[in-house]
Every structure is written in structure tokens, then in C-alpha cells.
LOKOL-554250 format. One record per residue (C-alpha): residue number from 1; x, y, z; residue in one letter. Coordinates in steps of 0.02 Angstrom, whole numbers, plus 32768, in hexadecimal, padded with zeros to 4 digits. Layout:
<atoms>
pos; c1; c2; c3; code
NUM; X; Y; Z; a
...
</atoms>
This chain:
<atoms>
pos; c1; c2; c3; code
1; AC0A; E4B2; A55D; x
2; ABF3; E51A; A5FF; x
3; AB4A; E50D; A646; x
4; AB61; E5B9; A6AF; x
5; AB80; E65B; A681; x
6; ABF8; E67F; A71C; x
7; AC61; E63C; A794; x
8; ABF0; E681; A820; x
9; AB60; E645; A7BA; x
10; ABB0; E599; A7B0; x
11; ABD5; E59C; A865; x
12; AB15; E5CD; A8AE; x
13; AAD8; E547; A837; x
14; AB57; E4B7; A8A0; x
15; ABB6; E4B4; A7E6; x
16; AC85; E488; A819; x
17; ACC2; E4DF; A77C; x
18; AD7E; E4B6; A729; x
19; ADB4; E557; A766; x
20; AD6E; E519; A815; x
21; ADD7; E487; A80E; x
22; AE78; E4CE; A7DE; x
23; AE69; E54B; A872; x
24; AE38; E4B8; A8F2; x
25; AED7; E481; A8B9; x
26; AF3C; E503; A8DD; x
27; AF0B; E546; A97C; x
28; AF07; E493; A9CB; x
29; AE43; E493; A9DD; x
30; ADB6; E435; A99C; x
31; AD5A; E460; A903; x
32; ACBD; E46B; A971; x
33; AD0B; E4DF; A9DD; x
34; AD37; E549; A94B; x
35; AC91; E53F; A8FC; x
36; AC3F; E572; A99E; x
37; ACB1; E623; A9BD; x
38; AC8A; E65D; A8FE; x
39; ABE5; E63B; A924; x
40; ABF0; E6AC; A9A7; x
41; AC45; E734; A959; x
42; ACE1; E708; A9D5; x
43; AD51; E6D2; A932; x
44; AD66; E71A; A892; x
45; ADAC; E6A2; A809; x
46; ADC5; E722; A783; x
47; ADB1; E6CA; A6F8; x
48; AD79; E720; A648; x
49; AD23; E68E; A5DE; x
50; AD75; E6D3; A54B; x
51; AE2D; E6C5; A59A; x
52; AE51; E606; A56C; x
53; AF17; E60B; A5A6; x
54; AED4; E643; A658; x
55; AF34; E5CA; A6E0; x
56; AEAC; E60A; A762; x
57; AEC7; E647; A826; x
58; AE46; E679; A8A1; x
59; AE38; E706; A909; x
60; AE13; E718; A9B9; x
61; AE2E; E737; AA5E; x
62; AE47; E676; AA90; x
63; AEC2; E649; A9EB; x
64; AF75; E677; A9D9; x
65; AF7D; E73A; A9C6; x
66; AF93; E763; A8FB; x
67; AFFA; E7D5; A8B7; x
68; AFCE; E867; A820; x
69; B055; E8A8; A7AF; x
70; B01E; E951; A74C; x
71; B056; E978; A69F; x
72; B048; E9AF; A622; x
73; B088; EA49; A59A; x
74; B08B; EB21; A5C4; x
75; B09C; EBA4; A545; x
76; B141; EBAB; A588; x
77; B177; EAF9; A593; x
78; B114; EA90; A4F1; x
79; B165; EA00; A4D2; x
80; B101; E973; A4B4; x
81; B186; E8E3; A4B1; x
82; B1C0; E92B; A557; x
83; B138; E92E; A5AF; x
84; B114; E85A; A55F; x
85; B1E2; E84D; A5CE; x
86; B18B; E892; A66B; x
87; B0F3; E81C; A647; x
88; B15B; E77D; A643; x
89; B1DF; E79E; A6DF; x
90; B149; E7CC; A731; x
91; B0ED; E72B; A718; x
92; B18C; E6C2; A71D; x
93; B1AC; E71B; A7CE; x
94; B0F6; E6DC; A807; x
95; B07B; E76D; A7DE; x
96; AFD9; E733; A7EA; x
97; AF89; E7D7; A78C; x
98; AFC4; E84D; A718; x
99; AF60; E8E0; A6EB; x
100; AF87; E94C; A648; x
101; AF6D; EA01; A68A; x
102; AFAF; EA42; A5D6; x
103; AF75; EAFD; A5A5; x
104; AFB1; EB0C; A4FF; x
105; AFB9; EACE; A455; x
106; AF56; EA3B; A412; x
107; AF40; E9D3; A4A5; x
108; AECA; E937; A462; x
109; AF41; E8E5; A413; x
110; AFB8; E8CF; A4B7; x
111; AF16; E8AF; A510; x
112; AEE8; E836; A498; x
113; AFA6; E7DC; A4B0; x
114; AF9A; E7E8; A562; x
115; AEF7; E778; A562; x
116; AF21; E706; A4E1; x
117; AFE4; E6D8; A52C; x
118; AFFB; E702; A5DB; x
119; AFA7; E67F; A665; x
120; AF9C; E701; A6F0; x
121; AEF8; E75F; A6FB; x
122; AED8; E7FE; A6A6; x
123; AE8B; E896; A6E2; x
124; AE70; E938; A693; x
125; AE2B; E9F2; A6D0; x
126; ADCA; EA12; A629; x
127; ADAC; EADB; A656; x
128; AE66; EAE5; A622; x
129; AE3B; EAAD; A579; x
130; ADC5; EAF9; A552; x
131; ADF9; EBA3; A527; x
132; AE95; EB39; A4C0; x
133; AE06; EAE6; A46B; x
134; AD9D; EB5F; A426; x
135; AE2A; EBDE; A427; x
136; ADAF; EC6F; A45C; x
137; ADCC; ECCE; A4FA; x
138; AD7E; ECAB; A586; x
139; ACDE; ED14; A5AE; x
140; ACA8; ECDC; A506; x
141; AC7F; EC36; A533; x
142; ABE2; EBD9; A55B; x
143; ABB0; EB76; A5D2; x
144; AB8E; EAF4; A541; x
145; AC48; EB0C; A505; x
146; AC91; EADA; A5B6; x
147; AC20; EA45; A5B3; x
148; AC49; EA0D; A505; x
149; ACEB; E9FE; A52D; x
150; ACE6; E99D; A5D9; x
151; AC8F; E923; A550; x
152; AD21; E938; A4DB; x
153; AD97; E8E4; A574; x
154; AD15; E868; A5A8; x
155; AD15; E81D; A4E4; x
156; ADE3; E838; A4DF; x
157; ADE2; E7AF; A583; x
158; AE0F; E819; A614; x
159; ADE0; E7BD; A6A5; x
160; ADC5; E856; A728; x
161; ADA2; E915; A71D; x
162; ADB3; E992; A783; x
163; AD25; EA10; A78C; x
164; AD18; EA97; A7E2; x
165; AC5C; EA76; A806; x
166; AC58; EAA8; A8B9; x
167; AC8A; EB7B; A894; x
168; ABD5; EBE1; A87D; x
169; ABAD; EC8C; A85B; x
170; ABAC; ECA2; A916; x
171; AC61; EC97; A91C; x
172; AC8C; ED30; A8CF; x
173; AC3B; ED8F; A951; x
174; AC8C; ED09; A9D5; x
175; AD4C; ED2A; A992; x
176; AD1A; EDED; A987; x
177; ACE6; EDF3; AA2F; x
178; AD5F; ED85; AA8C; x
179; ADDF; EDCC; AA39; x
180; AE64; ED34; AA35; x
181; AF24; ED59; AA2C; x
182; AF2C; ECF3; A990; x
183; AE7D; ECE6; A94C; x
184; AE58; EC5B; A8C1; x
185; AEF6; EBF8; A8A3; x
186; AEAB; EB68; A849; x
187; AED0; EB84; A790; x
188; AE28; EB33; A762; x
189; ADBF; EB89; A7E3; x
190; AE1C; EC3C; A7B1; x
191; ADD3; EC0E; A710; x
192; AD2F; EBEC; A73D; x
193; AD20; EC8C; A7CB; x
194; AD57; ECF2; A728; x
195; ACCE; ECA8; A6B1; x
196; AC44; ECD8; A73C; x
197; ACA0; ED86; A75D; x
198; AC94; EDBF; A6A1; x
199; ABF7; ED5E; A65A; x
200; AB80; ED79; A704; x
201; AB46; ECCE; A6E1; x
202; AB62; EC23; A76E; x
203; ABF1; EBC7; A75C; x
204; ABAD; EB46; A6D0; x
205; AC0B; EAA7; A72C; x
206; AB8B; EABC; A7A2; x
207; AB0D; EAFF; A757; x
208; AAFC; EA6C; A6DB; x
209; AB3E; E9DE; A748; x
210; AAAF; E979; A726; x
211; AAE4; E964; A677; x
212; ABA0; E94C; A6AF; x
213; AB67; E8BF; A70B; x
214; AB1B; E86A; A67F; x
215; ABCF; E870; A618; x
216; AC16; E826; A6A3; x
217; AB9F; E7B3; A6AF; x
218; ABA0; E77F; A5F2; x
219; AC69; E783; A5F6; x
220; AC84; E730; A6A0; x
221; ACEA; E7CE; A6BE; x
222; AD0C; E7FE; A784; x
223; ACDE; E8BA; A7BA; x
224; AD67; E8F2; A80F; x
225; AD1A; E98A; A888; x
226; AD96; EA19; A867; x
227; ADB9; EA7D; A900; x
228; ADAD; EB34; A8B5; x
229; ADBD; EB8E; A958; x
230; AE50; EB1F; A9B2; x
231; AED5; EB94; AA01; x
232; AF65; EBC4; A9A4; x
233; AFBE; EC04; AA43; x
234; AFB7; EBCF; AAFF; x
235; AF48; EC7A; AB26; x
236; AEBB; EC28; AAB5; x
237; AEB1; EB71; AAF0; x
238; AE05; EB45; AB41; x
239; ADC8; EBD6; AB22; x
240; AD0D; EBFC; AAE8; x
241; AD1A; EBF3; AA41; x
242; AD89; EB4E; AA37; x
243; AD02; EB0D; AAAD; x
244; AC5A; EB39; AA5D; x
245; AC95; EB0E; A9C2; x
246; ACD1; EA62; AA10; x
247; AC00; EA5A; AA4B; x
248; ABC9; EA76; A9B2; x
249; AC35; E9E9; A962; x
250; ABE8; E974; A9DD; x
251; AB4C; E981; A98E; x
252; AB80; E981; A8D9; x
253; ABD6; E8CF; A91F; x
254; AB1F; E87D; A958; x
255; AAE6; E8C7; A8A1; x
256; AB79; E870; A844; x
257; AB39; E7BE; A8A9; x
258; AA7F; E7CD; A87C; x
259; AAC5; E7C1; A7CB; x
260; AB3E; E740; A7F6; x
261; ABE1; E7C0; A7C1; x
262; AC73; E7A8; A837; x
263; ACC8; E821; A880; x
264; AD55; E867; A8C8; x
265; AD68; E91B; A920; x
266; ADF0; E97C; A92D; x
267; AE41; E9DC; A9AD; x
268; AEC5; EA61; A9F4; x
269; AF40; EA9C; A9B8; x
270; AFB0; EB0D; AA51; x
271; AF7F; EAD7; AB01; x
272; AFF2; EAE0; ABB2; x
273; B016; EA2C; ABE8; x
274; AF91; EA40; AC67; x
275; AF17; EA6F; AC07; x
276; AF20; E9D4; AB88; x
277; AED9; E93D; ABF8; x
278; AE32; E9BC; AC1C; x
279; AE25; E9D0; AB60; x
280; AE20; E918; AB29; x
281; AD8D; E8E7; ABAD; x
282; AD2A; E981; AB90; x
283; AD39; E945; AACC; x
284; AD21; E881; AAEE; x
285; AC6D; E8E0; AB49; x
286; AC41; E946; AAD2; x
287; AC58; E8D8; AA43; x
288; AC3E; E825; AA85; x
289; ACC5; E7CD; AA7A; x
290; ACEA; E80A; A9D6; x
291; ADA3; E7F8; A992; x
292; ADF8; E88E; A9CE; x
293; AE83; E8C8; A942; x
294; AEFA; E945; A988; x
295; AF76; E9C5; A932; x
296; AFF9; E9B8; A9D5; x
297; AFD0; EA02; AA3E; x
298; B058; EA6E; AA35; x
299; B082; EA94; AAF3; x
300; B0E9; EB3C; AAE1; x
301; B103; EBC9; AA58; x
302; B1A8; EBDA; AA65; x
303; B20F; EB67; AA17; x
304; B211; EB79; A95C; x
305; B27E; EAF4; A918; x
306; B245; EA78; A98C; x
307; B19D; EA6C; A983; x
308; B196; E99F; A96B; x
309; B1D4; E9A4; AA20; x
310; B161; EA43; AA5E; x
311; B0D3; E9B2; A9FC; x
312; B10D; E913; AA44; x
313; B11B; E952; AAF6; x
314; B056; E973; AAE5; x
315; B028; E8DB; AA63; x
316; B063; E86F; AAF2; x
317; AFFA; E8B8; AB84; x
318; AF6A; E8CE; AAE2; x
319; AF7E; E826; AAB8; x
320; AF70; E7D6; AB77; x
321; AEE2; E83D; AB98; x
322; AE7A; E80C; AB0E; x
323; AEA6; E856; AA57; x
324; AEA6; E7BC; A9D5; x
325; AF06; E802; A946; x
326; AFA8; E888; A956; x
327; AFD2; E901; A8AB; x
328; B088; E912; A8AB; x
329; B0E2; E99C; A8D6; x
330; B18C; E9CF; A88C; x
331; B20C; EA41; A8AB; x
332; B1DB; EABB; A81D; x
333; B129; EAD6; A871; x
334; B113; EB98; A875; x
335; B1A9; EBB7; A7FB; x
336; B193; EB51; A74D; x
337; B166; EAB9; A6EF; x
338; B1CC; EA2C; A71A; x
339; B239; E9D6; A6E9; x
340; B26C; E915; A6C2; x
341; B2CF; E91A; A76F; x
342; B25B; E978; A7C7; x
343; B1C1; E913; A7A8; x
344; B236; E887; A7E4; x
345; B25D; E8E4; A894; x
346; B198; E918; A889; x
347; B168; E856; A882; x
348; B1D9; E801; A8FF; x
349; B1B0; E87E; A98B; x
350; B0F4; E852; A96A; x
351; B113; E79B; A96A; x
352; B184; E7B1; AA33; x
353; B0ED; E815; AA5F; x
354; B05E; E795; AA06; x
355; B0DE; E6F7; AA4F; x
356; B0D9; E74B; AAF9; x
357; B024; E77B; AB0B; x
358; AFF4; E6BD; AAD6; x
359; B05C; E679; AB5E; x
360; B026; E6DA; ABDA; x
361; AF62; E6B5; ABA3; x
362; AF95; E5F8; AB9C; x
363; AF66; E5E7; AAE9; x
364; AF82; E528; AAD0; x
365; B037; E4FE; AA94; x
366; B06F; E5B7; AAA6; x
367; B0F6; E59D; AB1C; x
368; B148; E4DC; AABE; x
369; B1BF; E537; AA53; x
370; B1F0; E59C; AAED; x
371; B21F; E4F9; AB5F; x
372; B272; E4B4; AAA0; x
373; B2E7; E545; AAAB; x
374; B30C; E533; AB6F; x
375; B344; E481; AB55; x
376; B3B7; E4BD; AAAD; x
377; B412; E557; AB2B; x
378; B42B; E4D0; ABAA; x
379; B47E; E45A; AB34; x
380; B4DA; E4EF; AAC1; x
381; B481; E484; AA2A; x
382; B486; E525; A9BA; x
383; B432; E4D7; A92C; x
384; B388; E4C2; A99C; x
385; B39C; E567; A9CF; x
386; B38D; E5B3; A923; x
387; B310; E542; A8F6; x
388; B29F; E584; A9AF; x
389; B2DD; E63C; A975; x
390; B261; E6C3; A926; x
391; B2E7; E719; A8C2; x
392; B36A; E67D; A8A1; x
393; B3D4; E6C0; A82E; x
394; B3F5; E770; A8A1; x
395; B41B; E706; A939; x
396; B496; E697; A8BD; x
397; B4CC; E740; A88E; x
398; B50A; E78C; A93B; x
399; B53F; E6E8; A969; x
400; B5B2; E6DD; A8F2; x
401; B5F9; E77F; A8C7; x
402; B62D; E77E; A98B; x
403; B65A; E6C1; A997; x
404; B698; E677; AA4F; x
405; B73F; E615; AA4C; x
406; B6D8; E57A; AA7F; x
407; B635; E540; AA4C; x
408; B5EB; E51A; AAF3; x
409; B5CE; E5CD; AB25; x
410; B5BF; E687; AAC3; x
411; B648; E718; AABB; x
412; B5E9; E779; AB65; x
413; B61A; E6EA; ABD9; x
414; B697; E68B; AB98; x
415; B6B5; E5E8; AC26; x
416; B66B; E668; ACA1; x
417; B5B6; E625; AC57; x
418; B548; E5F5; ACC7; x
419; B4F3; E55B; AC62; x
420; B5A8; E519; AC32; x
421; B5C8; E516; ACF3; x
422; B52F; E4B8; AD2E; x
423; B53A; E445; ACA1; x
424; B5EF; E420; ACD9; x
425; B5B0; E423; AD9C; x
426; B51E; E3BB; AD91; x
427; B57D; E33B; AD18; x
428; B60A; E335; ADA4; x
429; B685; E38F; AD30; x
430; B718; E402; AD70; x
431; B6E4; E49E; AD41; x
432; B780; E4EA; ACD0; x
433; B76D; E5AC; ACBF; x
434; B825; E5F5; ACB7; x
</atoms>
């Protein structure tokens, strides 16, 4: 029977909770150690009480960078049992999140699935549901409604939310004034800038935090801070209204701690490579140390199609520079809802650019099944190679539709490769290339 009501909770109270453990484990630390960061706010084990199949990770700056896989049905696209496909590669292919973005139809009982089968954390943006829910148009909701239904996730076992807390009535005038190239692209934050717009009223996520807090609190659900205002072209990035809404999410962090809620924030979105390192410490200022959870950033808006890469490019210098937790990318980004193949493209870009930002931070471990794969090149042991390889069965793949006439070198170099030479050299071997 827990004797806390949150991990965070648990933590300021010197409680090492399961979930604490299993982490510890993981990331090569001690459970202290753990306990001590989600004390702090500095981890985030998102971890729903009511989502029993969770296998949990933490999230922060200091652990292995996670990875986020959205989902989820569209009018357009609404297949349920597709979607559950996309679920499974994605978890099999090391997802560490999946969030169900779905806007239409029924969506509890997917929800409901998603919570009671899949072992990767679950997060939700409950605006999106809500007009699906009651099936009324917008400006006829209340405050209450939007509410009631951030509830409805919290008792279905989603173990984060994103909330676009952070946007105020002050932004219309901001966006109005500053007149971005792209304006709001957040789909949740359009939502919530169009609620104020029409009803005249403040945007009720902030509004009525207080009692948001206290569902998290009761659920052991993680806010995740929902970046409204991030730039949805390189013009925008770092501009005013991306960075007084970023201020303003700094505070609603400190309020989250007082009531022991973990949190994560969110961030950008489109932002020139140069751009990205300044982001990540202004946000690890402004919001303690809080998990930083980035969509990207996407580092140019010109390559639809290949938009994973645009994504990892900026993940990577993201992920160095501070940002705990990467949302995929894929190459459908800007064009349509993906597909089986391109969530798979989506993922394994985000996992180079998560791999490559924890090696360069020194994250313990990060680099063994780098030095595993050096020693399987330099011996041509193939079999350790796939088993060292993100994407095994696409490396097997190329391998083999383009196979060498000897095993101890690849089609490119033939006896011209370099490793077959030194092997030869070094092992006093005549060296037989013709």
C-alpha cells in the first residue's frame, strides 16, 4: 500500500519508491541519487498510479535522453488497430513515450488499451478531446468542461499531460502586436488562443491550475508545460512571445513542487542551429532544472520529406545542451499522418540524435555499445554487429541484397578495405588484393 501520494512526494519525504528503484537501475545510478533529483524537480518518473503494466524511465537532464512517439487517429486516417501497429514497432524499436494525439471518434477506449497493455509511458493533450468528448463546438465550452476532462485522462492512467497552462489573455494582444510569420502553431495552444478569442474569458488551464494540480496530485500524473507560443518557423524562434510564455512556465513549475506534482516543460519547435544551445540554458534558468521535452527542434523549413533529419540534426545539439526527453519527428511532419514506416524512420533518427547527445554528456554506459560495435567492424563478426545495430534487420537488409564476394569486407571495398588490410598487416599476413 503506498504511503505517498506522489513520486515527488515520496522523494521529499526520503521514501526510495519501486519506480525509484527500477530507474536507479537503468541509468546506472543509485536509488538515492534518484530519489534526491525527483525531489528536486530535476527528474520526472512519469508514472500514473493507475497504469500497473508501466516498466518506468526517468527523465532528466543527467539520464539517457528519452524518446516520445505521437499517435494517434485523424478524421482522415481512423483506424484504431493501426494506430495499436504503430504503438508496438514503436515500443519494440525503444520508445520510451507514446502520446495518443487522436482528434476523432471515441477515443477512451484506445486510451484505456494504451494504459492497460503498453509499458512505455503515456501522455495525452486533453484540449484535443475535449471538443470529441462532448461533441459541442468549441466556444461553447466551459472552463469546468476542459477540466473534467483532464480528470477523465488522469482516471484512464495517462501518466503525463500536456497543458497549455503558460498562454494568458495577454497573448492575444502579444501575437497581434508582434505579428509572427506563423503565429500559434501548437494545435493545443491554437485551441486554447481560440477559446479566449471567442468567449473573452482566461484561458481556464491557467486560470484553474490550482485545481489541475490537485488531479495530478491525486493521480500521480506529471504536468507536462505545453509550449503554446514555440516558433513554427526560424523567423519566430526566441522571440518574445516564445520567451515570456517560457517565464511564465517557470513559475507554474515552483507551483507544481509546492504540491509535490512533477513536471516537465516543453519547448521549441523551429530554431537555427545557433540558436538551440541559448534556448536550453535560458529554459534549465527559468524553470530549474526542470526536464526540458522538446518537439526537434527542427533546424530549417525547407525540407518536407525529411524532417526526422531537419529534427535529429537539432535533437542532438538539444539533447547535449540540456533537453531530457526528444518527441520524434518523421518524415510526414508538415504533410500527413504517418505511417507504419514512417514512424519507424521518425524513431531511429531520434534514438542517433538521443545516442549521440548522451555520449557527448557522458551519461554513464552511453558510449559501451559503441566500443562493442568497434571491436565487431574490426573482426568482420557480423552477427555482433547486428546485435550493436539500432535498426538490425535494415543493416541485414543492405548487406545482403548487395553481398561482397568474401565475407571479410562489404561490396564498396572489396580487398581494397582498409580493416581487412591492417588485420592482414599487423598479423604479418601478405596482403592479397588482385
Amino acid at each position: 500500500m503506498r504511503n505517498y501520494t506522489t513520486q515527488m512526494d515520496a522523494a521529499k519525504r526520503g521514501i526510495i519508491t519501486p519506480e525509484m528503484e527500477t530507474v536507479a537501475q537503468k541509468e546506472y545510478r543509485t536509488p538515492e541519487e534518484i530519489r534526491d533529483l525527483v525531489a528536486r524537480g530535476q527528474v520526472a518518473i512519469c508514472a500514473n498510479r493507475l497504469h500497473t503494466c508501466i516498466d518506468p524511465n526517468g527523465v532528466g537532464s543527467m539520464l539517457r535522453t528519452k524518446i516520445n512517439v505521437n499517435l494517434g487517429v485523424s478524421r482522415d486516417c481512423k483506424d484504431y488497430d493501426v494506430e495499436m501497429e504503430k504503438v508496438m514497432a514503436a515500443v519494440n524499436m525503444g520508445a520510451e513515450a507514446i502520446m495518443d494525439l487522436s482528434s476523432h471518434g471515441d477515443t477512451q477506449p484506445f486510451r484505456r488499451k494504451l494504459t492497460a497493455e503498453c509499458p512505455a509511458m503515456i501522455g495525452t493533450v486533453p484540449v484535443y478531446d475535449s471538443v470529441i468528448h462532448y461533441q459541442r463546438d468549441l466556444a461553447t465550452l466551459t472552463a469546468k468542461d476542459f477540466i473534467d476532462v483532464v480528470r477523465l485522462h488522469a482516471q484512464d492512467g495517462v501518466d503525463f499531460v500536456t497543458l497549455h497552462c503558460g498562454i494568458t489573455r495577454k497573448t492575444i494582444d502579444q501575437i497581434k502586436k508582434h505579428k509572427r510569420k506563423m503565429n500559434i502553431v501548437s494545435r493545443g495552444g491554437s485551441l486554447v488562443f481560440a477559446w479566449m478569442s471567442m468567449t473573452g474569458e482566461e484561458n481556464p488551464f491557467y486560470e484553474y491550475y490550482d485545481e489541475i494540480l490537485e488531479i495530478g496530485r491525486e493521480y500521480d500524473v506529471t504536468i507536462s508545460l505545453g509550449d503554446a507560443c514555440r516558433p513554427g518557423c526560424l523567423a519566430d524562434a526566441s522571440d518574445v512571445c516564445q520567451i515570456e510564455e517560457l517565464v511564465r512556465l517557470g513559475e507554474l513549475t515552483k507551483r507544481a513542487w509546492a504540491r509535490d506534482v512533477q513536471v516537465m516543460v516543453e519547448g521549441p519547435g523551429h530554431v537555427p542551429l545557433d540558436q538551440i544551445e541559448a534556448n536550453m540554458k535560458i529554459q534549465q534558468t527559468l524553470c530549474m532544472g526542470a526536464p526540458f521535452y522538446v518537439l526537434g527542434p527542427i533546424v530549417t523549413d525547407i525540407a518536407p520529406g525529411y524532417d526526422h533529419i531537419t529534427s535529429a540534426i537539432g535533437g542532438a545539439i538539444a539533447a547535449a545542451s540540456g533537453a531530457a526527453f526528444l518527441c520524434y519527428v518523421t518524415p510526414a511532419e508538415h504533410l500527413a499522418l504517418p505511417n507504419v514506416d514512417d514512424v519507424k524512420q521518425g524513431i531511429i533518427a531520434s534514438k542517433i540524435a538521443a545516442h549521440a547527445a548522451d555520449i557527448a554528456k557522458k551519461v554513464p554506459h552511453a558510449r559501451d555499445i559503441d566500443d562493442k560495435m568497434a571491436d565487431a567492424r574490426r573482426t568482420f563478426d557480423w552477427e555482433a554487429q547486428w546485435a550493436c545495430s539500432l535498426d538490425p534487420e535494415t543493416a541485414k537488409g543492405i548487406r545482403a541484397d548487395r553481398a561482397p564476394e568474401h565475407e571479410d569486407s562489404c561490396s564498396m571495398c572489396g580487398k581494397f578495405c582498409a580493416v581487412r588490410s591492417m588485420n592482414k598487416a599487423l598479423s604479418g599476413e601478405d596482403i592479397d588484393i588482385l
